[in-house]
C-alpha positions as CSV (number, residue, x, y, z in Angstrom):
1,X,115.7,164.7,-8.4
2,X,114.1,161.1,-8.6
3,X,112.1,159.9,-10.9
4,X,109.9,157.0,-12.3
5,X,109.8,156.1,-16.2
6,X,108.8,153.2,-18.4
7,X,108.6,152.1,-21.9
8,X,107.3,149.1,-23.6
9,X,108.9,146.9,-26.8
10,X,106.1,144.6,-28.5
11,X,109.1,141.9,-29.5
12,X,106.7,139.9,-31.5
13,X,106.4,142.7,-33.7
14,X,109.7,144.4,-33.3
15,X,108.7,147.9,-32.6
16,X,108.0,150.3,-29.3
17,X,104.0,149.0,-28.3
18,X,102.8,152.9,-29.3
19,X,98.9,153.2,-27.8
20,X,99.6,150.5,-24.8
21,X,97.5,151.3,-21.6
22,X,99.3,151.4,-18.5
23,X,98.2,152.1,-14.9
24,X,100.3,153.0,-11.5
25,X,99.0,152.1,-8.2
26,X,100.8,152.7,-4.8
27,X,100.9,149.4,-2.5
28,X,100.1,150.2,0.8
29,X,100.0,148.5,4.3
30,X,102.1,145.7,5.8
31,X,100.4,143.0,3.1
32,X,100.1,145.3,-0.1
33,X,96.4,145.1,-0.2
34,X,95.8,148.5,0.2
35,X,96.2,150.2,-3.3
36,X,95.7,153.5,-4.3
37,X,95.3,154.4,-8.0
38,X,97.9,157.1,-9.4
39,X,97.7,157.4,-12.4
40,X,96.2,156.0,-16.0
41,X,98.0,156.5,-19.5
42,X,98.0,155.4,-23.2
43,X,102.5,155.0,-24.6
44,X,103.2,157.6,-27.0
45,X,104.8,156.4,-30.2
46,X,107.8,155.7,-29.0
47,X,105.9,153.3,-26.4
48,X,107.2,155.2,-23.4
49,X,104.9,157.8,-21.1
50,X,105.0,161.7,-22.8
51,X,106.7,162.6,-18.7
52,X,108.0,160.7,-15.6
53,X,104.9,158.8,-14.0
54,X,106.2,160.3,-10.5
55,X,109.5,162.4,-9.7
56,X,110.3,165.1,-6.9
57,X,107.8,165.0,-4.0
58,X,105.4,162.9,-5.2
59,X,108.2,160.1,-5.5
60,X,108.5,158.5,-2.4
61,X,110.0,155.1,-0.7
62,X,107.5,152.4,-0.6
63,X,106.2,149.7,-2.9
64,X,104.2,150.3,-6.5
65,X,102.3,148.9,-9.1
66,X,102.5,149.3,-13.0
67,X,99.8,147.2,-14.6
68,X,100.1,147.2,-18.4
69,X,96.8,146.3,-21.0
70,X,98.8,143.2,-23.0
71,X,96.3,141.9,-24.4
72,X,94.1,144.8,-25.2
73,X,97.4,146.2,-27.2
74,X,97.6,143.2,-29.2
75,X,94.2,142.8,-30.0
76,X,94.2,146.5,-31.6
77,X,97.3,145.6,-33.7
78,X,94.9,142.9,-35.4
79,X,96.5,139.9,-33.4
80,X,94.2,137.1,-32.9
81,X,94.2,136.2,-29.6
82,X,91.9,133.0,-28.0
83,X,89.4,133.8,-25.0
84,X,90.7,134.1,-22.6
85,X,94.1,135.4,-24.0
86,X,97.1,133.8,-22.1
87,X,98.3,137.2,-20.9
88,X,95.8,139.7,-20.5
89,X,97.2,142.7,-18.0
90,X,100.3,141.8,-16.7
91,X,101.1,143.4,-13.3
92,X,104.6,144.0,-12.1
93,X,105.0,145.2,-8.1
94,X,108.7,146.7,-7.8
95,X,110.1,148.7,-4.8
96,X,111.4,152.4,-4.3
97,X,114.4,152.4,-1.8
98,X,115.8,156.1,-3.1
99,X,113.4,158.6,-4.0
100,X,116.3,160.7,-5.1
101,X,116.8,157.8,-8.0
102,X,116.0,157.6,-11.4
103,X,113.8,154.2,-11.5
104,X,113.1,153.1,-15.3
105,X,110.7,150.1,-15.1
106,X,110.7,148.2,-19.1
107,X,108.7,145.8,-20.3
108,X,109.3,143.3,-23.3
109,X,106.2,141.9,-24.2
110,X,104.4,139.7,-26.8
111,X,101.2,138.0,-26.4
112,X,102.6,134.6,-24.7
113,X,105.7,136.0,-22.6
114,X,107.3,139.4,-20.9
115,X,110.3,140.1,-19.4
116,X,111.4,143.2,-17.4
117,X,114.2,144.2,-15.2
118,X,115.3,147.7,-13.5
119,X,116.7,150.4,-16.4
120,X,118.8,153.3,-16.3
């Protein structure tokens, strides 16, 4: 059975980003402009959602967003940040081929930079 997952490091201070908001949207039409809200959730200590943001039915081909609150994370863990901050919510659109595929979506972020890539 497929499934969707993701986690968040804070690497600037070297520990899972417990309390970060994230949000999944579904990308829909030809152009992607068509998105429809999913879901909304705070990272449990660990930094990662409490269960898969999709799996079984309810995971199915097509193209996604996860939009995760950078800036709003940082800002509660005392960082001063300048207005506007130079990442606020950073969006990352990713593509489901297999719905019968685990897809883990990380994110390593710090205030100024973020990396990701397609986990197990």
């Amino acid at each position: 059975m497929g499934k969707l997952t993701t986690h968040v490091l804070d690497t600037m201070q070297g520990r899972p980003a417990a309390g970060m908001a994230v949000r999944l949207y579904r990308l829909d039409g030809l152009d992607g402009h068509k998105v429809e809200a999913i879901k909304s959730l705070l990272l449990n200590a660990d930094g990662r959602a409490d269960a898969p943001l999709l799996e079984g039915p309810a995971l199915e081909p097509g193209r996604y967003r996860l939009v995760f609150g950078v800036a709003d994370y940082f800002r509660g863990c005392g960082v001063e940040l300048p207005e506007p901050p130079f990442l606020d919510e950073v969006p990352l659109d990713f593509g489901i081929a297999d719905e019968s595929a685990h897809y883990h979506v990380p994110l390593l972020a710090s205030p100024w930079s973020y990396s990701t890539y397609r986990g197990s």
